[in-house]
N, C-alpha and C positions, 0 to 999 in steps of 0.2 A: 598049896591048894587047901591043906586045915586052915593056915591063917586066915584065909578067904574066907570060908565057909561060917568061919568065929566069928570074925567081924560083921558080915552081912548078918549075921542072926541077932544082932543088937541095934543095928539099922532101923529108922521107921519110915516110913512111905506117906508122905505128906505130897500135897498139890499147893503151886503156887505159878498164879497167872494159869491153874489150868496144868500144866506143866508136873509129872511128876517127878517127886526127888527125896530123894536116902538122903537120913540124918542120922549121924550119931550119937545124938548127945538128948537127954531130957528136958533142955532149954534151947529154946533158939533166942538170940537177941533181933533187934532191930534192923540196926548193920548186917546183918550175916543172912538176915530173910531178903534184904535188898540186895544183897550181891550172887542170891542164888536167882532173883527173879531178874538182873538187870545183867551181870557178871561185873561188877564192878561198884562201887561207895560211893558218890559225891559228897564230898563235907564241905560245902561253902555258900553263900546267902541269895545265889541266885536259882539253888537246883532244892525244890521240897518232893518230900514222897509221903503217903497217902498209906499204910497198911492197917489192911482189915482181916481181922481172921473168923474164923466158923468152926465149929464143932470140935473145939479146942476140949482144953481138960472139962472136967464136973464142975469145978469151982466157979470157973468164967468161961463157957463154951465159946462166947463172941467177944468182939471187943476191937477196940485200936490198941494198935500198938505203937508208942511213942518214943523218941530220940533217948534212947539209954536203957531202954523197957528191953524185958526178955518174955519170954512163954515158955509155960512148959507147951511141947510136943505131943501129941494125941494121933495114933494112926487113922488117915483117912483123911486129919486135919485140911481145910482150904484156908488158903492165905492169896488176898491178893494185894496186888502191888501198883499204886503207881507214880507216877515222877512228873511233877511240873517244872515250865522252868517262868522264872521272874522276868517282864520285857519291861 
């Protein structure tokens, strides 16, 4: 029950697709923002994904973020997400 309590207190509360969700870490990558919005990665030449974020850190509150890109994490942060595929 303390370990809980610890952990959630470092947690931050970001939105993506809308959708709220606990981070723990001060970066998020690319991959990791795509697998919390979709539950799962595609890595291959026919599936592309689209993320944008908002009221990110001071430095860069908006912005895309691209194949190998991280962000710092800001509470409140929106990220959204989304997934084409190639026909």
């Amino acid at each position: 029950m303390i370990e809980e309590k610890l952990k959630n207190k470092h947690e931050i509360t970001i939105f993506i697709n809308g959708e709220e969700k606990e981070v723990a870490k001060e970066k998020i990558s690319y991959e990791e923002v795509i697998r919390l919005a979709f539950g799962h990665y595609e890595d291959n030449d026919s599936t592309n994904y689209t993320v944008i974020y908002f009221k990110g850190n001071n430095e860069k509150p908006n912005g895309f973020l691209l194949k190998g890109q991280v962000v710092m994490v800001k509470k409140g942060m929106r990220i959204n997400v989304t997934r084409t595929n190639k026909s």
